[in-house]
Structure formats: structure tokens, C-alpha cells
N, C-alpha and C positions, 0 to 999 in steps of 0.2 A: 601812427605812434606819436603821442605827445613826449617831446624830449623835456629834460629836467630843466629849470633857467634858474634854481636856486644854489646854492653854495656848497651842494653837494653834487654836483653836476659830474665833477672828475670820479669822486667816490664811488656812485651809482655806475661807470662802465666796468663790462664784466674785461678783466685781465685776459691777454692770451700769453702765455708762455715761454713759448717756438718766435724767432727771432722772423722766422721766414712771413712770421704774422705781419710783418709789416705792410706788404703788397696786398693783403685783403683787405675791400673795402668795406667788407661786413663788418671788420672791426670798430670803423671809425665814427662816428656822433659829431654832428655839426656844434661849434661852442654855443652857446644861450646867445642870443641878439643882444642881449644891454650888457653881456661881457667887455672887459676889455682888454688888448693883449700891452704887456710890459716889454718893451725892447730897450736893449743898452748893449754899447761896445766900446771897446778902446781904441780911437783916433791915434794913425800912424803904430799899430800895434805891430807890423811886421821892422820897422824902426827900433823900435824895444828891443822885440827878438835879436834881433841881428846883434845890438848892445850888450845882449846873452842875459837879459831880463824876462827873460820866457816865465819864468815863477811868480812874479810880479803880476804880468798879465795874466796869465789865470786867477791867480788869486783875488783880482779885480775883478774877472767874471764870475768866478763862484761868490763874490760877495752881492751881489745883487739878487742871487737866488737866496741865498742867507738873511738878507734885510728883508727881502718882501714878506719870505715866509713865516721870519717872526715878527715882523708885523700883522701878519696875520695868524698870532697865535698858531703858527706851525700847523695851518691846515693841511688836507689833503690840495693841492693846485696843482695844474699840469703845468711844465716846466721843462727847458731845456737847455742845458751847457754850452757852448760853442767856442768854448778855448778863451777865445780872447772877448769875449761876450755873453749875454743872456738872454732868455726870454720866458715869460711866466705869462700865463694867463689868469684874470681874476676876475669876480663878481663884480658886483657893482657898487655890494654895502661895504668891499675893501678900498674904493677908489682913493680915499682921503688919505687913510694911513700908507698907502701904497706909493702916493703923490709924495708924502714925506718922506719915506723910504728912500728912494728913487733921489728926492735931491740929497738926503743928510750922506747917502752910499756916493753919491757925485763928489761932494766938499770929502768924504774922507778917500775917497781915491786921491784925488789931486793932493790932496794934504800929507797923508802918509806913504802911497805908492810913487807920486811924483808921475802919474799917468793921467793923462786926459779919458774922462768918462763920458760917453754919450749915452743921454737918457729921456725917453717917449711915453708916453703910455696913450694908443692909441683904440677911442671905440669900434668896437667890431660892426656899425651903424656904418663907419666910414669904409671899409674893409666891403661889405656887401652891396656898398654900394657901386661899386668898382666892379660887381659882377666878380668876385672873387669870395675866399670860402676860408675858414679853418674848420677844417676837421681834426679831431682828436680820438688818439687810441690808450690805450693801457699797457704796458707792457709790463712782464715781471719776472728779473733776472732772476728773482729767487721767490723765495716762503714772503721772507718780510721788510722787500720795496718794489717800488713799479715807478717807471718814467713813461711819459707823455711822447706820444708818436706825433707827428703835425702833418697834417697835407691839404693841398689847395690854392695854392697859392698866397694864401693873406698873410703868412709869416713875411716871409718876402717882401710884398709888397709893405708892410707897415716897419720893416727896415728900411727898407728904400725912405721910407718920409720921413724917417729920422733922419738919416742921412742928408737929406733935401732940408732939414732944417723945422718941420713940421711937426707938431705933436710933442715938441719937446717940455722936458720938465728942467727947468732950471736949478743952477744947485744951491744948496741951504745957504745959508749966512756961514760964515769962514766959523771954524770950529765945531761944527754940528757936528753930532756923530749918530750913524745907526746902531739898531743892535745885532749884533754879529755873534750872536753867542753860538759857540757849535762849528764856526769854519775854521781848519786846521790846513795846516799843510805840514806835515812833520815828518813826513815818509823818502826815504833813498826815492831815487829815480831806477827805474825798472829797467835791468838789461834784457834785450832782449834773448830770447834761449831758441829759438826756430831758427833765425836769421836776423830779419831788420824789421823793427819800428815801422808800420806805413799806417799815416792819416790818410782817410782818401776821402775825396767830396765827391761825388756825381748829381748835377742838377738837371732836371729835366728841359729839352728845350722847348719843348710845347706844353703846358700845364693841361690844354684841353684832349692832348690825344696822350692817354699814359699808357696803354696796354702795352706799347714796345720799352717803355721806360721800367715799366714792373719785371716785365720779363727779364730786363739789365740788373736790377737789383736780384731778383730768385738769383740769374745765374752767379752775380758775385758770392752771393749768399754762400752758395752750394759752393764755391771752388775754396774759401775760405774756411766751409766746414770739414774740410779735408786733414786742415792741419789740426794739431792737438788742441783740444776743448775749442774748438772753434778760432783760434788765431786768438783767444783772450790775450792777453800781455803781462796779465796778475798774474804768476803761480798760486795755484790752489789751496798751497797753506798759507797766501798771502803775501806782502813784501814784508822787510824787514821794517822796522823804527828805526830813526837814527837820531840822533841831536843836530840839525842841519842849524849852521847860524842862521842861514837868510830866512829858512820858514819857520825860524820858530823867533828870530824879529818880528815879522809878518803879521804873524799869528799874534804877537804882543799888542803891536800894533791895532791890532784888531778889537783885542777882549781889553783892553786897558788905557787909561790916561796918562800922559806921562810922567806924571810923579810917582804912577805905582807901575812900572814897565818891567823895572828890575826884578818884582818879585815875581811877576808874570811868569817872565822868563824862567826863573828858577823851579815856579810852578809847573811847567811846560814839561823841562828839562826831568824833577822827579817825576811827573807821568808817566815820559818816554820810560828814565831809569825802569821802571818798576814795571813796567809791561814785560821789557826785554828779559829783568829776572825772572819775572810770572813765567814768562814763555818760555826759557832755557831750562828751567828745571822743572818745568809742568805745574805748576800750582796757582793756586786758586783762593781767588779770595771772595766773600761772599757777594752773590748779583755776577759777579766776571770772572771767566775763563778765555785768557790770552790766547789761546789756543784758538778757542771757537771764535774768538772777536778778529783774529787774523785773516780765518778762511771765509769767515764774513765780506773781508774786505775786496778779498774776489768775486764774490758769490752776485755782490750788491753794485758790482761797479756799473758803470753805462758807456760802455768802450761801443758799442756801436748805436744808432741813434736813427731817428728819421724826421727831418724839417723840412719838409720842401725840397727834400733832397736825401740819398744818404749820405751819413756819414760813419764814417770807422776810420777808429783807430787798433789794429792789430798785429799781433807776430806772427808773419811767416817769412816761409824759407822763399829759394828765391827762385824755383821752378813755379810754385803758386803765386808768387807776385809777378811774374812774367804772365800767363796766363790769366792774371786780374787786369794788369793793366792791357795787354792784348786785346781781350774783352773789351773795357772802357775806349780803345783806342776808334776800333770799328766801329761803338757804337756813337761816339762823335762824330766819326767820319759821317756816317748816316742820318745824322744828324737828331739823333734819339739824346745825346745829352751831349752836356760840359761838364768837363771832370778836371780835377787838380790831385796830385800826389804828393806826398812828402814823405822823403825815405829818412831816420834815425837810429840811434844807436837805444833808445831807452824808451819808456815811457812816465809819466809824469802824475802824480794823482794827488787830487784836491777834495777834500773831504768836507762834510756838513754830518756834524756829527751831534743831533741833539740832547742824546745822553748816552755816554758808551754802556749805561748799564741796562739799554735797548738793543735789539738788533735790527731797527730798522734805521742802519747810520747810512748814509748816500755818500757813493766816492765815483769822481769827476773823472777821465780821464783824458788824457790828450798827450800827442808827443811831445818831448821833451826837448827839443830844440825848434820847434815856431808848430810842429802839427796843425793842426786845424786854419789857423792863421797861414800859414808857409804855401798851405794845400788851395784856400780860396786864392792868394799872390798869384799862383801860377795858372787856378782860370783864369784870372781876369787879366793874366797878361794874352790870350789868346783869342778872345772876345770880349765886347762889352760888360760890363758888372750888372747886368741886369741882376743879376741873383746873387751877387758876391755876398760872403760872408765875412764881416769884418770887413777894417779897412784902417 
């Protein structure tokens, strides 16, 4: 089978559905060879947290998925969230714009978050060569989005060279900015309704022998589908809006200059307003119905994930998270993987919203007080960082 090496490469894999798809390898397609993957995270992001800047940091990592994408005219690309991080895979004809992306998203982290951005783009020539591999799947929470599965190791490993200082992209000239048109964060934080908030990582400790690591993943899979809709964390008609200062700063921040911030803002603000009435009293204005763009916002989230690892962020109660971590605990002990947890009270969701008067808008999520971030701290307090995520 001749695989695709053109820029439709993500497009052309067929979607699987079922979440449990993750562990089949029929799923997955090795990336094109003159690909290259995009890695960025935020230095001392668990520091942040702790400063109770958790909204900040993500919105730092969903802006690097946001800059690439529109720079590349909002292609189809496979891409992953990581809380305090990203990762995108591109062609080859995107390398330039993607290069500018990467730095002008670097200069305006520093500039308007006050967070340090690490930023790489490393060729998959280097990744293969190492005897290491990305493979990529399709997934698709609903009718109209799908995220990128990863396995193989070379996610991994082309963090790690960031980290190491390698493959970096340096950032733009002071003032540059990307365009970030479509990243929102303007949503209440999610209580949880089962029990508790839990991010969880599980990394493989051997990338060459996975059959006992798959098997870790079906069974969390399966104890997690126990709970209501799968431990999701959205309810089903969605969270509410709210007018949050800091993310709809943020968010100003984002789409605007500062001389035109204020209206932004206000801009933001009548949005939100007029959703929440659309919603309260059912009505409709032409292209949008509040109603359906809410349950959207569940339908399309990406609360569970697969990088080289899983990950999830889910509600449940606390006999199934006893029995999850149980699970993980054994199967460290046997050394089938490294795992981190992080228990919260909410969840947190970061949006790329290219026109709400689409339904294919992507929303981020992750726990709300350090998640994903909080959950690699506590591997890598117990072994080496070989696989750590974030740092």
C-alpha cells in the first residue's frame, strides 16, 4: 500500500468512532517522511499553576494549535492539545508559514501571557532516524470533528529535543503577532457531577513491546465507560457562558491590538450576552441555534486523547477511580507503564472556534486546577522524564 505524502495525508484516513479504537493498530498510518512534527510547551508551567494561572497556560497551548492552523488556511492537520502544550503535524509546503507561526505565537506568549513558550519543529527524517515512528489515527467524537491519535514513539522523542535545546524555533522580533482568529476561552469551569475531575497520563515503559500497554489502556477504557456518557466532564447540553474577566482578557488579547482592546472586550461580552438569551428562551437567529451550538460543545470536546500515551481528563465517582487507579498502580508495578493522576474539583475548556456559524468548532479540555500538567509533575517525580509531558 502506497501511503499519501501530500497534504491531504490526515484527510484521506478513514475515522474510527469508538474511543476503544485507540489500541488498534489497523487504525494507524505512518506520517509521510518529508513531514514535520510542531512541538511547543510552557517552561515551569506547573509554577504557573500553582500561582493559580492554569487558564493562562492553556490558552498558551491551544494558541499554538490556533497559529499553525491558520496559517495554514485551517487545513485538515493532525494535532494534539496537552494542557500546557501542543503538537501539530505538517507537510512540507506549510514549513515556512509554520516557522513564523511558531515564532510570532512565542513573542506573543511572552508578551501578553507573561509565560515562557518553547517552540521546535522537528523533521520526521530525524525522528526515523532514531529507529522511532509516528503513526497517526483519526478519531471522531462526533458527525463534524476528529483529532489525531499518535503512537511510536517520535512524539516523545521530538519533545525531548526541544527540551534538549534542539530544533528550536526562536521567537519573532518583540511585537509580532500571530493570527489567532477563533481561540476563545470564555466558558465557566466545569463542576464536576459524578465525583472528581481526574487527568490521568499512562506512558508506556517499553515503546517496543505494547501488547501489555494496550491491554492497560482497553481496561481503563472499559472501567471509565461505566460511568455516565463515558466519565465526559461536559454535560450534554453543554457548559454554561459566562463573562469570565480573565478569559475574555485573554481572549482580547488574542484577536486585538491594543488600542482597539476595549471594544474587543465589549465585543466578547455582547457575544456571550446574546448566546445566554438565545439559550434561555430558545430562539434563534438565522445560521445559529444556541441550543445546538452548546451540545456541540460536548459532542466535539477531546477529553480523552492518545500521544504516546494516554491521556484523559474525566468525571467519575470514586469507586471507579479507585479501580482506575488500582489498575495503573499494578500495572507500574510490572512495569508495563508510568502513570500520573490529578484529582479536581472542575474542568476547564479552551476553544478554536473557526466560525460559530459551523459546527465543526474544537474544544480543548483539561483540568482546572494544573490537569494534564499537575498529572506529568507526579510521573516524573517517581521516575526519570523520559516521556514527561510538559515541564
Amino acid at each position: 500500500m502506497v501511503e499519501p505524502s501530500n497534504d491531504d495525508f490526515f484527510h484521506g484516513l478513514t475515522a474510527f468512532t469508538r474511543f476503544e479504537g485507540v489500541t488498534d493498530s489497523a487504525n494507524y498510518r505512518p506520517l509521510p517522511d518529508d513531514w514535520l512534527i510542531a512541538v511547543a510547551d510552557i517552561v515551569s508551567s506547573t509554577k504557573a499553576i500553582a500561582a493559580g494561572r492554569y487558564k493562562s497556560v492553556n490558552m498558551a497551548g491551544a494558541s499554538v494549535i490556533s497559529a499553525i492552523l491558520n496559517a495554514l488556511d485551517k487545513g485538515d492537520y493532525p494535532f494534539v492539545f496537552g494542557g500546557d502544550g501542543a503538537l501539530v503535524a505538517i507537510p512540507p509546503s506549510g514549513e515556512i508559514r509554520v516557522r513564523q507561526a511558531l515564532a510570532t505565537v512565542r513573542t506573543w506568549v511572552t508578551e501578553e501571557l507573561q509565560l515562557e513558550l518553547r517552540t521546535a519543529l522537528v523533521p520526521m527524517s530525524a525522528i526515523r532516524s532514531e529507529g522511532l515512528d509516528v503513526m497517526v489515527a483519526r478519531f471522531s467524537p462526533s458527525d463534524h470533528v476528529s483529532y489525531a491519535m499518535f503512537f511510536g514513539g517520535g512524539t516523545s522523542w521530538a519533545e525531548k529535543q526541544m527540551k534538549a535545546g534542539h530544533f528550536i524555533v526562536e521567537a519573532a522580533a518583540p511585537q509580532a503577532r500571530p493570527d489567532l482568529t477563533g481561540l476563545s476561552c470564555r466558558w465557566n469551569p466545569i463542576k464536576a457531577h459524578n465525583g472528581e475531575i481526574v487527568s490521568i497520563i499512562a506512558v508506556p515503559c517499553d515503546i517496543g513491546n505494547s501488547a501489555k500497554f494496550q491491554l492497560l489502556v482497553a481496561d481503563i477504557i472499559a472501567i471509565s465507560r461505566e460511568e455516565s456518557r463515558d466519565g465526559h466532564p461536559v454535560p450534554v447540553e453543554g457548559p454554561t457562558p459566562a463573562l469570565i474577566f480573565e478569559g475574555t482578557d485573554m481572549e482580547a488579547r488574542a484577536l486585538a491590538s491594543p488600542a482597539r482592546r476595549w471594544q474587543q472586550k465589549l465585543a466578547i461580552a455582547g457575544q456571550i450576552a446574546l448566546v445566554c438569551i438565545l439559550d434561555k428562551f430558545g430562539l434563534r437567529i438565522p445560521g445559529f441555534d444556541a441550543k445546538i451550538y452548546r451540545s456541540d460543545l460536548a459532542a466535539n470536546s477531546d477529553f480523552r486523547k492518545f500521544d504516546d500515551g494516554l491521556k484523559m481528563t474525566i468525571d467519575v465517582d470514586t469507586v471507579r477511580l479507585s479501580r482506575i487507579e488500582a489498575r495503573l498502580r499494578q500495572a507500574e508495578a510490572d512495569g508495563v507503564c508510568r502513570y500520573g493522576l490529578h484529582r479536581q474539583e472542575s474542568a476547564l475548556m479552551t476553544c478554536f472556534v473557526p466560525t460559530p456559524l459551523m459546527r465543526d468548532h474544537m474544544h480543548f479540555i483539561d483540568g482546572a486546577s494544573g490537569g494534564y500538567a499537575m498529572a506529568a509533575m507526579a510521573m516524573r517525580g517517581k521516575k526519570p522524564p523520559e516521556f514527561a509531558a510538559g515541564a
